[in-house]
N, C-alpha and C positions, 0 to 999 in steps of 0.2 A: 856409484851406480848400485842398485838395487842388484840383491844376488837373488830373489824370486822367491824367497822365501814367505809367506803369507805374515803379516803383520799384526802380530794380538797384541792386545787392547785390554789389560785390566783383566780379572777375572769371571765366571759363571756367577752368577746373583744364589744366594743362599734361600733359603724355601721362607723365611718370616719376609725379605726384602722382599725376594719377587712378591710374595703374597700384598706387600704395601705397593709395589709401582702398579700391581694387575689392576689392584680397586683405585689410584689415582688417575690409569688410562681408561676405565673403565666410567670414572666420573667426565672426564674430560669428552668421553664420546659422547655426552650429549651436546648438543652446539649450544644452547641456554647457556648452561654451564658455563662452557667454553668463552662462551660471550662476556659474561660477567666477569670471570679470571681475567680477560684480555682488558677492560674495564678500567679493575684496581691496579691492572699493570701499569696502565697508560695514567693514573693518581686522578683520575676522575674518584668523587667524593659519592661513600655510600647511595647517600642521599638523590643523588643527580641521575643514578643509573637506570633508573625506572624511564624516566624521559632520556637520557640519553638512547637505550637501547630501544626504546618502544616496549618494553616488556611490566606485566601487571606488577606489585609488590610480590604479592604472592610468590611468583617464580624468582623475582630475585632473591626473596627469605631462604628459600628452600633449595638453592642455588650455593646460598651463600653455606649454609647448613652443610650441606656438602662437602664442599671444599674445606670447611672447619675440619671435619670428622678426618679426611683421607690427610690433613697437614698441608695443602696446599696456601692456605690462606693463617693471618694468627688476627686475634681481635687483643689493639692494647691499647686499653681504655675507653673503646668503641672506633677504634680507627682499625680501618681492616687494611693488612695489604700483605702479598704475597710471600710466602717463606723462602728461606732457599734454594728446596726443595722444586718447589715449584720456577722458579729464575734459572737453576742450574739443569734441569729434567725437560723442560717445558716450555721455556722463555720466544725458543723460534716458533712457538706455535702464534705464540701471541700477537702476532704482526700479519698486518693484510700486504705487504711491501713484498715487490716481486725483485728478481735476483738479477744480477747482470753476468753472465756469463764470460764473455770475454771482453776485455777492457779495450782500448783505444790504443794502440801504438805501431811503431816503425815497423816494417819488414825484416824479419831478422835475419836476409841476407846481406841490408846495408849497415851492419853492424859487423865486428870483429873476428874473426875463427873462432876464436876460445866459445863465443856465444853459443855457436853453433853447436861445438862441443856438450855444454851445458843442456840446451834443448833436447839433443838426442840421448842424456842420462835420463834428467828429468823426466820426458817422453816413455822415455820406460818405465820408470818409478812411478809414475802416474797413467799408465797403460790400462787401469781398469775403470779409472776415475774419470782421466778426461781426455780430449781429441790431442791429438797433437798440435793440432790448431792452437788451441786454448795454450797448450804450454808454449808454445814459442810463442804468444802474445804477450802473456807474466813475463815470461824470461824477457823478451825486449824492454817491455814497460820496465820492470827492475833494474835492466842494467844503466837504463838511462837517467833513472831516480837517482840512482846511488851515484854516476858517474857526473851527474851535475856539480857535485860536493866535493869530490873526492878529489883532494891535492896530489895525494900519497896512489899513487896506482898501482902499486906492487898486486896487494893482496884483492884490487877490487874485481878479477870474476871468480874467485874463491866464495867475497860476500854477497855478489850476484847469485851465485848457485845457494847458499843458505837462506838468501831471503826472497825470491823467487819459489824455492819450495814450503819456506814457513810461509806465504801469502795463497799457493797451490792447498796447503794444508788447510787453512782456514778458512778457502771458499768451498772445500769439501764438508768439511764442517756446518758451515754456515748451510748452506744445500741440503743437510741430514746426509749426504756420504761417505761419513769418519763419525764415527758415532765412539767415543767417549766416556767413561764411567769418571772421569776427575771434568772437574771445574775449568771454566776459561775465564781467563783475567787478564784483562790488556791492561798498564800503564801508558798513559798518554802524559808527556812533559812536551816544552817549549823546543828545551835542543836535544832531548832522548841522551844527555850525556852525564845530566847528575840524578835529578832527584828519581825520575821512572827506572834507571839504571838500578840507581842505589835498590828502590822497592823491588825489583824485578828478583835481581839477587838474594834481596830477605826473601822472598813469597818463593823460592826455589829450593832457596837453603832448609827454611823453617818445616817447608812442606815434606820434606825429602818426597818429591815427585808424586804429590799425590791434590796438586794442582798445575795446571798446563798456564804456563805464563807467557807472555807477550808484551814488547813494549814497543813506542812509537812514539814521535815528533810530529808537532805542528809546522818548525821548522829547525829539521835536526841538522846538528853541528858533522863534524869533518871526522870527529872521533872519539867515543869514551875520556873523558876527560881524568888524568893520570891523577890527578889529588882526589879523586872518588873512589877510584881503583885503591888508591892509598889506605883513604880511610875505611873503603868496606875490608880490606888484611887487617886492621887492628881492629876489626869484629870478627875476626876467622870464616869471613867469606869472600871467596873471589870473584868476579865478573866473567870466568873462563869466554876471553875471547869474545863477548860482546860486542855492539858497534851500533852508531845513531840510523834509526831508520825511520823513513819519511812514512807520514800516516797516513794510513789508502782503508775505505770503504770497508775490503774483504776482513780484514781484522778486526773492526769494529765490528761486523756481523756476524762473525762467530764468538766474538765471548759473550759472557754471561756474566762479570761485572766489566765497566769500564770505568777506573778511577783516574780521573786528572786533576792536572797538578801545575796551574796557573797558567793554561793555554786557552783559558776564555772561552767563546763561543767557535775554536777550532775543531772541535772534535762532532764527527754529527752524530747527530741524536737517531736513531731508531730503536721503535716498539719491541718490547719483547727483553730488552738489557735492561740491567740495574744499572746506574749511572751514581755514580760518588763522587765526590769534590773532596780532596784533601786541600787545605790552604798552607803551604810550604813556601818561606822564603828559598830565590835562588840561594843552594848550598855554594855556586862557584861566585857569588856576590860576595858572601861572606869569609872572613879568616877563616884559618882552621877548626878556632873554638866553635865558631859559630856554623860551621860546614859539620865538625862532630855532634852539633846539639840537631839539627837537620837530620843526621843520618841515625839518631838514637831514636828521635818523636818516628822517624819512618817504619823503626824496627818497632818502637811500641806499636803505632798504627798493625801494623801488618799481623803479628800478634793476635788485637780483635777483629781482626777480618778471619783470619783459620779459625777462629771460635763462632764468628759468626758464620762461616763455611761448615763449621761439625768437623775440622780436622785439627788434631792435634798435633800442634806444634814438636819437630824432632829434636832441637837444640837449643834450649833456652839459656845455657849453663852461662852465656855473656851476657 
């Protein structure tokens, strides 16, 4: 339960930054503009956007112009498309997709005590954010996701209450509610037990918290799978307590990349996210050798994702 303390978020912007995000919102406040960004978001082609938007060349040049100058845009080789900057600052502007508030599920009176328990923390944790309504909808929705799977029921309204609030967290997010100065990055895998796991941990480790990471299944397994746990210790990182979670809407809408990792056309698409494909054999297909070459290509991948994020990697030293 939350002890009421107010919750900070990253630091005060220094006078060069603010000075760069005032004249990025400043360009963005025109809708032209605005249009055009959401455009190359959506990989509509330079060329196309004059008819696609209805707008003369003229305002797209000069448009475009714009967005060059404040970094929102890079031109390589004549292919323009949006920086990071712009994905991680700006990315939910880019989308005309309305929000769903409260999801579909049970009463969570015909659910267990413990539930209840849960709702009236959470309820408070999230007392500035959302109805009470809203949280015992999540919390119900959750505990039934995860208790579809779950063999082992010791620890399962412990993982009800962590993922129930990390879904709470992301639809505040995703809503501009919880406003963020680090990045959001979901992994999506098959069973959320090797390879998104593995990634989740580098992109956590590497960052030392200076990206908000998130991971999910298309159809996640019963539990972290122990030869991953394994092999991320003989790279000196652990999983602390991780666990497979089934992939829902509000997580996709609040990050700002979503990389998968051979779950096909499971993950949905909406505007406004960077979307990545890594192509990764299953690591739990494979022997150990080939589970350890799996989890090395992951740490290199993640590696050029913090360069491509502008954030320096904290432990390179394995």
């Amino acid at each position: 339960m939350s002890d009421g303390a107010p919750h900070r978020i990253g630091k005060p912007l220094d006078e060069r930054a603010a000075r760069d995000r005032a004249a990025q919102v400043s360009v963005l406040g025109n809708p032209d503009i605005l249009r055009v960004l959401s455009a190359l978001a959506s990989d509509i082609p330079v060329a196309s956007i004059p008819a696609e938007l209805s707008l003369s060349s003229a305002v797209i040049d000069e448009a475009l112009r714009s967005l060059l100058i404040t970094g929102l845009v890079r031109d390589d080789e004549g292919r323009v498309t949006p920086t990071v900057d712009a994905w991680v600052r700006f990315g939910r502007l880019l989308s005309s997709e309305s929000l769903q508030t409260v999801p579909a599920a049970p009463a969570v009176a015909d659910l267990p005590q413990g539930v209840m328990t849960i709702v009236a923390d959470l309820a408070y944790r999230f007392s500035s954010t959302f109805s009470p309504e809203t949280v015992a909808s999540y919390v119900a929705q959750s505990y039934l996701l995860l208790s579809q799977r779950a063999r082992v029921r010791e620890h399962l309204l412990t993982m009800t209450e962590r993922y129930a609030a990390d879904r709470l967290e992301a639809l505040a997010t995703a809503q501009g509610l919880l406003l963020r100065d680090t990045p959001e990055v979901l992994f999506v895998c098959v069973q959320n037990a090797g390879r998104s796991q593995m990634a989740g941990a580098f992109l956590r480790h590497l960052s030392g918290g200076k990206v908000h990471v998130r991971t999910a299944g298309s159809s996640p397994a019963e539990a972290a799978h122990p030869r991953v746990a394994a092999a991320l210790l003989e790279a000196g990182v652990e999983l602390w307590g991780e666990f497979p979670k089934p992939l829902t809407d509000d997580v996709v809408r609040a990050a700002d990349y979503v990389i998968t990792m051979g779950c096909g056309d499971a993950c949905p698409v909406f505007p406004g996210r960077r979307y990545m494909e890594w192509d990764l054999p299953d690591p739990l297909e494979l022997d150990d050798a080939g589970l350890r070459d799996v989890r090395d290509d992951i740490r290199s991948r993640v590696l050029d994702l913090l360069a491509e994020l502008g954030v320096d990697p904290q432990d390179t030293s394995r």
